[in-house]
DOVO-34824 format. One record per residue (C-alpha): x, y, z; residue in three letters. Coordinates in steps of 0.02 Angstrom, whole numbers, plus 50000, padded with zeros to 5 digits. Layout:
// DOVO-34824
XYZala ...
***
This chain:
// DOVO-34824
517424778556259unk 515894789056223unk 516894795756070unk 517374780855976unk 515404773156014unk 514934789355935unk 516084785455802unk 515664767155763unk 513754771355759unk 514014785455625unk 515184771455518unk 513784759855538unk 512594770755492unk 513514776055331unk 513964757455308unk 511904754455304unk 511584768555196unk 512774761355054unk 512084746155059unk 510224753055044unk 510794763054882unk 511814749754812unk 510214736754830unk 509084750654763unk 510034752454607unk 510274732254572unk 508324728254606unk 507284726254448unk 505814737254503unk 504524745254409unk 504744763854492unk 503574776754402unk 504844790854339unk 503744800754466unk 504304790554605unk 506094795254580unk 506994801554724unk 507154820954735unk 508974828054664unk 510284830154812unk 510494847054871unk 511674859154791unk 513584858554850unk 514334874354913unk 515274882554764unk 514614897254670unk 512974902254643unk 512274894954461unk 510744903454375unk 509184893954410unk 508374885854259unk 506744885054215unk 505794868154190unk 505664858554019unk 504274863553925unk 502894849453915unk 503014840053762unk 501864846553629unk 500824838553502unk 501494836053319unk 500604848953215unk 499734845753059unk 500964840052877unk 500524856352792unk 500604856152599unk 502164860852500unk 502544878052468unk 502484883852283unk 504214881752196unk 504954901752172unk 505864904452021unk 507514901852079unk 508864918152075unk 510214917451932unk 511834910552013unk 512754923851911unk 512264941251956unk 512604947251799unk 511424935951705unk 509744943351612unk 508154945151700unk 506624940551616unk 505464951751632unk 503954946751519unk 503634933751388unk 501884937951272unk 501054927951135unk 500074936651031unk 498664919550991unk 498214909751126unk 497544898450968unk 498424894250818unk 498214881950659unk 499764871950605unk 500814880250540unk 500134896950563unk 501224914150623unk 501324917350821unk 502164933150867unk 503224930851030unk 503794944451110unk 505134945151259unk 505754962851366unk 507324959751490unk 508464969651574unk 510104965651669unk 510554967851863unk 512044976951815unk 511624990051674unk 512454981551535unk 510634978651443unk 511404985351248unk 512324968651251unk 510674957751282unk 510214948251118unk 508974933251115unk 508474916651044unk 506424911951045unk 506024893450993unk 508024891350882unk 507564911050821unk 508404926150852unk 507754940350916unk 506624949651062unk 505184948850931unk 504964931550822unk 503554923650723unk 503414903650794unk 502584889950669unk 502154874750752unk 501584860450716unk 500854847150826unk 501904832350872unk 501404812650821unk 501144809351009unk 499944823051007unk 500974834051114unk 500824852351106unk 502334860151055unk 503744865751212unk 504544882951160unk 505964892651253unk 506654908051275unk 508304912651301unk 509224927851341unk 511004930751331unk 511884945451426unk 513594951951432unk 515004939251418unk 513474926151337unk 512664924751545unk 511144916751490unk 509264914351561unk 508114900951519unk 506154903751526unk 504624895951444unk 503504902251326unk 501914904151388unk 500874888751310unk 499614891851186unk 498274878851083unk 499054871850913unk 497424864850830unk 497294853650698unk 497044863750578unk 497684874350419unk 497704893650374unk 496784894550224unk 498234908250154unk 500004908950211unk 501524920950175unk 503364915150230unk 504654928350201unk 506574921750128unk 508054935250179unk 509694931650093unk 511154942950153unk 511934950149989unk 513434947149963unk 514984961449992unk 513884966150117unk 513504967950300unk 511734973950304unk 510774973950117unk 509654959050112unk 508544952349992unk 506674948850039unk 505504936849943unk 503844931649993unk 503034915849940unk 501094912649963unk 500354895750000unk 498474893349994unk 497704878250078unk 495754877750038unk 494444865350151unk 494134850750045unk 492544851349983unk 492454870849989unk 491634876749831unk 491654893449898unk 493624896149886unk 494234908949774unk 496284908549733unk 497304922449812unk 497724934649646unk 499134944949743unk 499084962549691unk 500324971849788unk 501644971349938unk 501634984550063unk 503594980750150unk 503884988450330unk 505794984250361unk 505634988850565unk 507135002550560unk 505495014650494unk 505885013450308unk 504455005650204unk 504275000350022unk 502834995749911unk 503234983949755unk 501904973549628unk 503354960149638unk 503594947449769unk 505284951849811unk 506324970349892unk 507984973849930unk 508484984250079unk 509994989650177unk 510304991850331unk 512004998450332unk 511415016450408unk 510495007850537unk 511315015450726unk 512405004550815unk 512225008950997unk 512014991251058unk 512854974151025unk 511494967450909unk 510124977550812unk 508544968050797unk 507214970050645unk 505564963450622unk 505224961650418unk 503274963050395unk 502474961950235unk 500594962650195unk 500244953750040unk 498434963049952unk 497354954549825unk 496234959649710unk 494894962549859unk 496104973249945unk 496134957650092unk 497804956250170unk 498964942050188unk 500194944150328unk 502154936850335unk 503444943150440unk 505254936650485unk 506674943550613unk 508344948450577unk 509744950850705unk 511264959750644unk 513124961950740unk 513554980350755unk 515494978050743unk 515715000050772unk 514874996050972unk 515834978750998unk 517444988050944unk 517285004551042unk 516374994051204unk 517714979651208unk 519204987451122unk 519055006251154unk 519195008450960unk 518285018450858unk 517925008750706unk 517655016450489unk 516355007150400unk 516615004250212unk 515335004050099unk 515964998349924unk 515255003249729unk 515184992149665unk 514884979249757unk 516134966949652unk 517544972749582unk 517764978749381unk 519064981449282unk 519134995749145unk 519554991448944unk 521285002149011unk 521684986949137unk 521325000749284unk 520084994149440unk 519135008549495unk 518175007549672unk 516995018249729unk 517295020349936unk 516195026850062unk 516875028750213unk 515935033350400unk 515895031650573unk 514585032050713unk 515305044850804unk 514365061150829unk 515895072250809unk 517275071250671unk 518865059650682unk 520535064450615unk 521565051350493unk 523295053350540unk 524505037650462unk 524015026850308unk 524905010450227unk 524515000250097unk 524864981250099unk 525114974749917unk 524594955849921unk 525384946949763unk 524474933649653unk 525954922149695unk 526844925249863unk 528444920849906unk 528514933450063unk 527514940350186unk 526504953550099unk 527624971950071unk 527004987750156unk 527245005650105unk 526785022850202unk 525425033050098unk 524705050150117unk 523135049150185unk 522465065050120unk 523035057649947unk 522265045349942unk 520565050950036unk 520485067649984unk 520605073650162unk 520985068650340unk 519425072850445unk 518045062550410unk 516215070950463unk 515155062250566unk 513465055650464unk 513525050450271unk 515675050550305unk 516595054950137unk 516795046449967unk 518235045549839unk 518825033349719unk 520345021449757unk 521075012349596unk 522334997149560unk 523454998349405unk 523544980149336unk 524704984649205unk 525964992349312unk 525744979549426unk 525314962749354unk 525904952649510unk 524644960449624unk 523054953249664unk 522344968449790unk 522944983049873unk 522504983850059unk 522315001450145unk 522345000350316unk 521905018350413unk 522585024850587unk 521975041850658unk 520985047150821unk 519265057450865unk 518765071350958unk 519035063651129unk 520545054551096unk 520265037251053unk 520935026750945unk 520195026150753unk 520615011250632unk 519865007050475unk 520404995150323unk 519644993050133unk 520104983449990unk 520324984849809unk 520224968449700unk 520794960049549unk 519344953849479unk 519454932749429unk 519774932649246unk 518464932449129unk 517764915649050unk 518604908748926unk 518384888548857unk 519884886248900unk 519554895049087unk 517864889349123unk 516614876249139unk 515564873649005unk 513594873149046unk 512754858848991unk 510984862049036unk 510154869848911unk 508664879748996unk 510244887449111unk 511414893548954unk 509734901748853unk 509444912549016unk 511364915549028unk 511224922748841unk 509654929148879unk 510344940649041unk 511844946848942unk 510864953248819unk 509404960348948unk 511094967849053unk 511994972748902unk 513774963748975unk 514724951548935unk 514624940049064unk 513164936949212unk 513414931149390unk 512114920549492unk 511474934149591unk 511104944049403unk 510074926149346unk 509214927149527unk 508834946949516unk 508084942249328unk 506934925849387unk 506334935049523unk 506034948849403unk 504904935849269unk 506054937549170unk 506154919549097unk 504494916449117unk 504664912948936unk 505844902448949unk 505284892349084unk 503614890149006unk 504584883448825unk 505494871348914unk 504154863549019unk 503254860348848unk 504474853648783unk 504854842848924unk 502974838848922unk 502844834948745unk 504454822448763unk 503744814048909unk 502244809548777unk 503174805448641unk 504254792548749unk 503964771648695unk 503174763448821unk 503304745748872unk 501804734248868unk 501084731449009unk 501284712749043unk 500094701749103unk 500604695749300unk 499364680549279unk 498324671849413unk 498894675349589unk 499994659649674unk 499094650549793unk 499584645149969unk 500214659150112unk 501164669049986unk 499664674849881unk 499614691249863unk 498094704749928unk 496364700649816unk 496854684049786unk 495344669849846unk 496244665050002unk 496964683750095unk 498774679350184unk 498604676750341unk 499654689850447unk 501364685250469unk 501764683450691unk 503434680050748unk 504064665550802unk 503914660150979unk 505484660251078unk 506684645051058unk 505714637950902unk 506664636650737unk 
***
């Protein structure tokens, strides 16, 4: 009996303890959190770590500003770093020369392929004209370097002040790759003057010389705005080779004018031996076009090096004979290559020379012999090389030619074939001879006489327009000015 008491008062006990909890947790109190019960105490089981408190909520701290923007890392590792960018003005006048100057490097060693473009220019150094925009802008220049495999990086140029203003004396250098070529360029300078209106002090330019510096470290001093230079010698240990033209233009006073332009020239003996593993002959061909003898014999002058610093060795020659009017691919033959060079080692430096011929009477179907060289140097490598001899076009005939109808054109075309002693002239011989004055003669007869026919031409009487209409169509000056014409409003006819 005292058992099963015990027993019902421990049930009714639990029984009251239930119901306290589950009237606890339906009653809508307002209980502080601090007034929460304490947790129940840990059930036996394995000992757990003890934790330590939550840390007391802390304050927000203070929005701090933005951090400076970092120039962000090329996604290709291989791409150019930029290294510096230089102007040489912080001021300029429309129009008016601004050296930039760029230096780079790459991550992975491969700098001698690096070539650049500075404001649609190529080259690491590049005279800039600007000129300031109609919104008033100041001009927004970039620079961009290209690595191996064309990996390119994009910077600015630094900004620098385009005022409105003029240089009172300009000089703008014109290169013109020669033709037959792949590195003899002609140079002309042309001066501009622009003198402050209204200053009675001005005195024209009167050039007197041109001192030439050609950046390789050859110079040349003329009394003629215009030099031809080559840079076929020039070394080719890098993808590109980059040269900054300068010319100072002297007057009378001894002042200086300064123009400069860049020129960036492909080295094809580096592309070929760093992409190819080939060592690759230059030609160099006198002269430059082909000319036949009174014996119907072309005779071609052929100079023939390499970059290499030790010899190479010519081991296999053919000739490829292409015909004026094929039918079939073009026929090959094996040649000896000491025949027809003179020898088979070719020195590093100047190379060799010989003479290389085509027969057009003993073969009247063929319009040029191509030679095409196989051999290796010092180290092994491979060595190729190919050169040309020509048929020249047939001379001018009037039954073979167009006739020339302007007339200041065929006097200087008679004039240069006497001046040349030949019997026919090319552009580039009527270019060589302007540039040279020449036809200043010439020139100066004709614009008389274009002159004195523009004065001796009829002209109509001027008529008389009579009195201005009246109304909204009269014209400027009239009694009444027109009234400014305004659009109609919207949805009137």
């Amino acid at each position: 009996m005292s058992v099963s008491r015990r027993r019902k008062a421990g049930i009714a006990a639990l029984g009251a303890c239930v119901l306290v909890a589950l009237i606890a947790w339906l009653w809508p109190g307002d209980t502080p959190p601090e007034a929460a019960l304490p947790p129940p105490p840990a059930l036996p089981g394995p000992k757990q770590a003890e934790t330590s408190p939550p840390p007391a909520p802390q304050p927000a701290p203070p929005p701090e500003a933005a951090p400076a923007k970092v120039a962000e890392i090329p996604v290709d590792p291989a791409a150019p770093v930029v290294d510096e960018v230089t102007v040489e003005k912080t001021e300029v006048c429309e129009g008016e020369e601004n050296l930039v100057t760029v230096r780079a490097h790459t991550p992975d060693g491969t700098d001698p392929f690096l070539h650049y473009v500075i404001g649609g220019r190529q080259g690491p150094r590049v005279p800039v004209r600007s000129w300031i925009a109609d919104d008033g802008e100041s001009p927004k220049l970039q620079v961009q370097v290209f690595g191996k495999d064309n990996v390119v990086t994009t910077v600015d140029v630094p900004a620098f002040t385009v005022k409105s203003c003029k240089p009172e004396r300009m000089a703008l250098i014109i290169s013109n790759l020669r033709a037959n070529t792949w590195g003899e360029f002609d140079f002309e300078v042309k001066l501009t003057e622009n003198p402050a209106p209204g200053n009675a002090s001005f005195v024209p330019f009167q050039p007197r010389s041109y001192e030439w510096s050609f950046g390789d470290g050859e110079t040349a001093t003329t009394d003629r705005p215009f030099v031809t230079h080559s840079f076929e010698n020039r070394k080719q240990d890098a993808l590109f080779s980059n040269m900054l033209v300068e010319v100072k233009v002297r007057g009378n006073a001894d002042e200086p004018v300064l123009g400069r332009t860049s020129i960036q020239m492909l080295n094809p003996a580096f592309e070929d031996l760093a992409t190819k593993g080939v060592v690759t002959l230059l030609v160099q061909l006198t002269p430059r076009f082909p000319e036949m003898g009174s014996d119907g014999v072309v005779r071609q002058r052929v100079r023939l090096f390499h970059m290499r610093d030790k010899p190479v060795f010519i081991h296999n020659a053919q000739v490829f004979k292409h015909l004026r009017n094929p039918t079939a691919p073009s026929p090959q033959q094996v040649e000896d290559p000491s025949a027809l060079l003179g020898t088979t080692i070719i020195p590093p430096g100047r190379g060799i020379e010989f003479e290389a011929k085509l027969d057009t009477n003993k073969e009247p179907d063929v319009f040029s012999l191509e030679h095409s060289l196989e051999g290796k140097d010092s180290e092994g490598l491979p060595v190729r090389g190919t050169f040309s001899v020509l048929r020249p076009p047939s001379r001018p005939t009037k039954e073979n030619s167009n006739p020339v109808m302007d007339p200041m054109l065929k006097a200087k075309i008679i004039s240069a074939r006497k001046i040349l002693n030949r019997p026919y002239v090319t552009d580039e011989d009527l270019w060589a001879l302007e540039r040279q004055g020449k036809f200043a003669d010439i020139n100066a007869r004709f614009q008389n006489e274009q002159g004195a026919a523009r004065r001796d031409e009829p002209r109509e009487p001027t008529k008389d327009p009579g009195p201005p209409p009246e109304g909204p169509t009269a014209t400027p000056g009239a009694k009444d000015e027109p009234r400014p014409h305004t659009p109609p409003k919207p949805g009137s006819r």
